[in-house]
C-alpha positions in Angstrom: -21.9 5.0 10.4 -20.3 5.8 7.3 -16.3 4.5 7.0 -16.5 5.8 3.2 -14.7 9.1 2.5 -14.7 10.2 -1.4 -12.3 12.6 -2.9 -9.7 13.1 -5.7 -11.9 10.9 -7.4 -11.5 8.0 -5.3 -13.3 6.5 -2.5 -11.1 6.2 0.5 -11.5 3.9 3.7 -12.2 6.1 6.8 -11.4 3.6 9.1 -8.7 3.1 11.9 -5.3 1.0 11.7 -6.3 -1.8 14.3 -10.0 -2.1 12.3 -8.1 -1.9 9.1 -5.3 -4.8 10.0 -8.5 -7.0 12.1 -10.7 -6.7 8.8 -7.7 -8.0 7.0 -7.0 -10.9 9.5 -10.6 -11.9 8.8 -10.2 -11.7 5.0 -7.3 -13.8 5.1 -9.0 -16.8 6.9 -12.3 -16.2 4.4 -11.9 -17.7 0.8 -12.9 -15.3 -1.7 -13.1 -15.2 -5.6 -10.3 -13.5 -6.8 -7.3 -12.2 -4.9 -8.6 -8.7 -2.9 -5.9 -5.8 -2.3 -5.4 -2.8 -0.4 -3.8 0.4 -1.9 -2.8 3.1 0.4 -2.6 6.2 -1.6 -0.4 8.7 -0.5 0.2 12.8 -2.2 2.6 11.3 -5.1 -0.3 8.8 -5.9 -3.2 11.5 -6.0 -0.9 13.2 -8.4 -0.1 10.4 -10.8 -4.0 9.6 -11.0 -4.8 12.6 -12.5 -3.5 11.6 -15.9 -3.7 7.7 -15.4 -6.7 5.6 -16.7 -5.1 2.6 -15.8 -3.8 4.1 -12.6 -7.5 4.7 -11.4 -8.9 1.8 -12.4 -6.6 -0.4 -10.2 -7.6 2.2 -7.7 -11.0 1.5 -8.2 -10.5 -2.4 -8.2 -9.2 -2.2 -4.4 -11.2 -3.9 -1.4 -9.4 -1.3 1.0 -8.2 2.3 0.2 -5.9 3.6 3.4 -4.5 7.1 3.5 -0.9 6.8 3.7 -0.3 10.6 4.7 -0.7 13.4 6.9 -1.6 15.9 3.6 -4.5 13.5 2.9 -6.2 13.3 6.4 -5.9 17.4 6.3 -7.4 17.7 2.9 -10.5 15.8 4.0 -10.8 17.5 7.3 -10.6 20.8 4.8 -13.4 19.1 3.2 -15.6 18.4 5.8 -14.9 14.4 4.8 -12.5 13.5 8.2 -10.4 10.8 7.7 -9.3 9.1 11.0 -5.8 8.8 10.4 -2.9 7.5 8.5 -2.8 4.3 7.8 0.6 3.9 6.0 1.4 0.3 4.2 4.6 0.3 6.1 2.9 0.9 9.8 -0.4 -1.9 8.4 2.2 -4.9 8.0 3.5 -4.8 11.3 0.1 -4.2 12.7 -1.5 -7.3 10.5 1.7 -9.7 11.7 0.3 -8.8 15.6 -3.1 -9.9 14.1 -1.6 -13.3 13.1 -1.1 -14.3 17.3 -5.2 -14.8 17.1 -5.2 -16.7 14.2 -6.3 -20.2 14.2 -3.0 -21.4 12.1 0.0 -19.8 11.2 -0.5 -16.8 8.4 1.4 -17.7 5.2 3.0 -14.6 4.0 4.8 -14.3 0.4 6.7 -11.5 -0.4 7.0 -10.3 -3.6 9.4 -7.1 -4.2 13.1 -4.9 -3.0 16.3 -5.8 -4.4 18.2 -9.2 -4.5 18.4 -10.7 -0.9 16.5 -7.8 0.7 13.3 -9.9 0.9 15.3 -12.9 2.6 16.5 -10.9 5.1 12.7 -9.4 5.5 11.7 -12.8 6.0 14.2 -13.9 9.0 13.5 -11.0 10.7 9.5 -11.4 10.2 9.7 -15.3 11.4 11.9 -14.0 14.4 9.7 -11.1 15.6 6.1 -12.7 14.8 5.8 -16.4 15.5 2.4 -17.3 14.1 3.9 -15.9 10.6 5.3 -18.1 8.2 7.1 -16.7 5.3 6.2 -19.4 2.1 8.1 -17.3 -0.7 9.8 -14.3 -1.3 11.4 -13.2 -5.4 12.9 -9.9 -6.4 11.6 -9.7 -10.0 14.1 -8.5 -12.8 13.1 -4.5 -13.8 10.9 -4.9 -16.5 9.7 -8.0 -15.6 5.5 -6.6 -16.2 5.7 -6.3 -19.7 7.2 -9.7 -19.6 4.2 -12.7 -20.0 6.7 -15.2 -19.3 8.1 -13.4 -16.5 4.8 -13.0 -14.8 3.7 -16.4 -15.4 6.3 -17.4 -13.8 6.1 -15.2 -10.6 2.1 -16.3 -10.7 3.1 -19.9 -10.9 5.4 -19.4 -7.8 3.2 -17.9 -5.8 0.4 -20.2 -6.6 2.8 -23.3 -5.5 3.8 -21.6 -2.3 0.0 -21.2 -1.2 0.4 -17.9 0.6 -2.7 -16.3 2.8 -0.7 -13.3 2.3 0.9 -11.2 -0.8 3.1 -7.9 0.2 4.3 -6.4 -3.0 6.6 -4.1 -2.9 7.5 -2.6 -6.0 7.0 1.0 -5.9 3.8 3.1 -7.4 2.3 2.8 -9.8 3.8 -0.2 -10.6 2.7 -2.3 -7.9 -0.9 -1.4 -8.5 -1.3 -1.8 -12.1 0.3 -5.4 -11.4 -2.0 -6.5 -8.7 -4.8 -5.4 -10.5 -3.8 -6.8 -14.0 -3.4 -9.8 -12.2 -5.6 -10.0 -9.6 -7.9 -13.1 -10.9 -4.9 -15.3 -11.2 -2.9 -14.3 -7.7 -3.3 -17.1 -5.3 -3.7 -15.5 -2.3 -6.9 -14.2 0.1 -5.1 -10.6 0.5 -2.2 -8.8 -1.5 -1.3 -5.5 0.1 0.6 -2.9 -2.4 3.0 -1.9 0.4 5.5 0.2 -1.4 9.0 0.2 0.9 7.4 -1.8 3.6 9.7 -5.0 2.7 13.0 -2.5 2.7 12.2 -1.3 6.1 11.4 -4.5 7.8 14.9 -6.0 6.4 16.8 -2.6 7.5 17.7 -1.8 3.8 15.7 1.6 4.4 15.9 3.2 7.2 12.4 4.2 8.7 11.9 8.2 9.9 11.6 8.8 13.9 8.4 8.5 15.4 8.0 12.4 15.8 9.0 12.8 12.2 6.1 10.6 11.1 3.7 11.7 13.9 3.9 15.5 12.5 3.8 14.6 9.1 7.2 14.7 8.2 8.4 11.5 6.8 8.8 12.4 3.3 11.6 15.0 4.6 14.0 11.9 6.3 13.1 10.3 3.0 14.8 12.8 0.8 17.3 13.3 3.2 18.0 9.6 2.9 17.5 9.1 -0.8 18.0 12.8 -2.7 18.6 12.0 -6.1 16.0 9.4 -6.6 12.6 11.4 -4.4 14.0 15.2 -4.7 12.8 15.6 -7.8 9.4 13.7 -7.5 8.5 15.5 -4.4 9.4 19.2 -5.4 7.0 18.1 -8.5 4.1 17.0 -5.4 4.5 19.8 -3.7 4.0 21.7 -7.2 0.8 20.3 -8.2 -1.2 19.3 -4.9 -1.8 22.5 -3.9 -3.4 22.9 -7.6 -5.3 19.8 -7.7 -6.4 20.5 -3.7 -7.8 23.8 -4.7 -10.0 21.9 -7.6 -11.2 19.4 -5.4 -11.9 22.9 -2.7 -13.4 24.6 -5.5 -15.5 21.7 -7.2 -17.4 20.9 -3.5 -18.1 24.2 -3.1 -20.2 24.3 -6.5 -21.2 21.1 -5.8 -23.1 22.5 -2.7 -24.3 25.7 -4.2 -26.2 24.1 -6.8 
């Protein structure tokens, strides 16, 4: 059976979240050369690969490519390319942390990402609610701190002392990706999931949209609700140019099959 699904110029990972967070509980036991992450691409990120080189090639660097949106799983039904569901980074954590009451040993966990203190409160709350998880790390880099080398040394060097199984980075797109994948030879670690806001929500910092919201595919309105002057503008911009880039995608299968 194929779990592959390729649009928007990437190939995404038509697979469910318990096969998604199992595969990654068997990844994280498995040494492997080179750190392998998992991107979650979402509307805002099919937009901002349009014009990126370096955007899609950390896309195409990723062992696992989740939909992280209910406008994605549409699209590819449009397309006759069905993805399963949503597999949202925020909703995969969780999910992987379960995973961790099978393991053999505790799962080491390093999180890398949200403001000052945010990331120690993620981490009580993680060791109280999940007891095979151990939190080795946690650092809430200085903005800018990529196109710092001695910055990022120094984040590598932590990481590598801390010997996580484990990497959640949450630094926002496309930031987190380019990192990961810059870095992704020297990042000691099995696993690093780009998780976007997943590190806020676990600590409380951001407040997560009801269940019905996110079932019908209407997070992103709690999220400008919650934070208007930083998302209004991005997603009146989505909502802009999907539809435009949808149509290609529409348009380009349809000669694609004609020919």
């Amino acid at each position: 059976m194929n779990t592959k699904c390729t649009m928007f110029g990437i190939e995404l990972d038509a697979i469910s979240m318990d096969l998604a967070a199992q595969t990654l509980a068997r990844w994280l036991e498995t040494p492997h050369a080179g750190c392998r992450y998992v991107v979650t691409p979402n509307v805002d990120h099919i937009v901002k690969l349009r014009n990126s080189v370096a955007f899609q090639a950390a896309y195409a660097g990723a062992s696992m490519v989740l939909a992280d949106g209910k406008p994605l799983v549409l699209a590819s039904r449009l397309m006759g390319r069905a993805l399963k569901e949503t597999v949202p980074g925020s909703d995969l954590v969780p999910c992987l942390f379960q995973q961790a009451r099978s393991m053999q040993k505790p799962m080491r966990v390093y999180l890398l990402g949200a403001g000052p203190g945010v990331a120690e409160c993620a981490a009580r709350i993680i060791t109280q609610r999940w007891s095979n998880v151990q939190i080795v790390g946690t650092y809430s880099p200085p903005f800018g701190f990529e196109t710092l080398p001695h910055e990022c040394d120094r984040i590598l060097d932590g990481i590598a002392a801390a010997e996580p199984d484990l990497l959640i980075v949450g630094l926002g797109a496309p930031k987190q990706e380019l990192w990961v994948h810059e870095h992704r030879a020297r990042i000691s670690a099995n696993v690093a999931i780009c998780a976007g806001a997943t590190i806020d929500f676990i600590a409380g910092e951001k407040a997560r949209a009801p269940m019905w919201m996110r079932k019908n595919g209407l997070e992103w309105l709690h999220r400008i609700g919650c934070e208007p002057r930083r998302l209004l503008r991005r997603y009146v911009h989505d909502a802009i140019v999907f539809p435009t880039v949808l149509l290609r995608e529409l348009l380009g299968n349809a000669l694609a099959r004609d020919e």
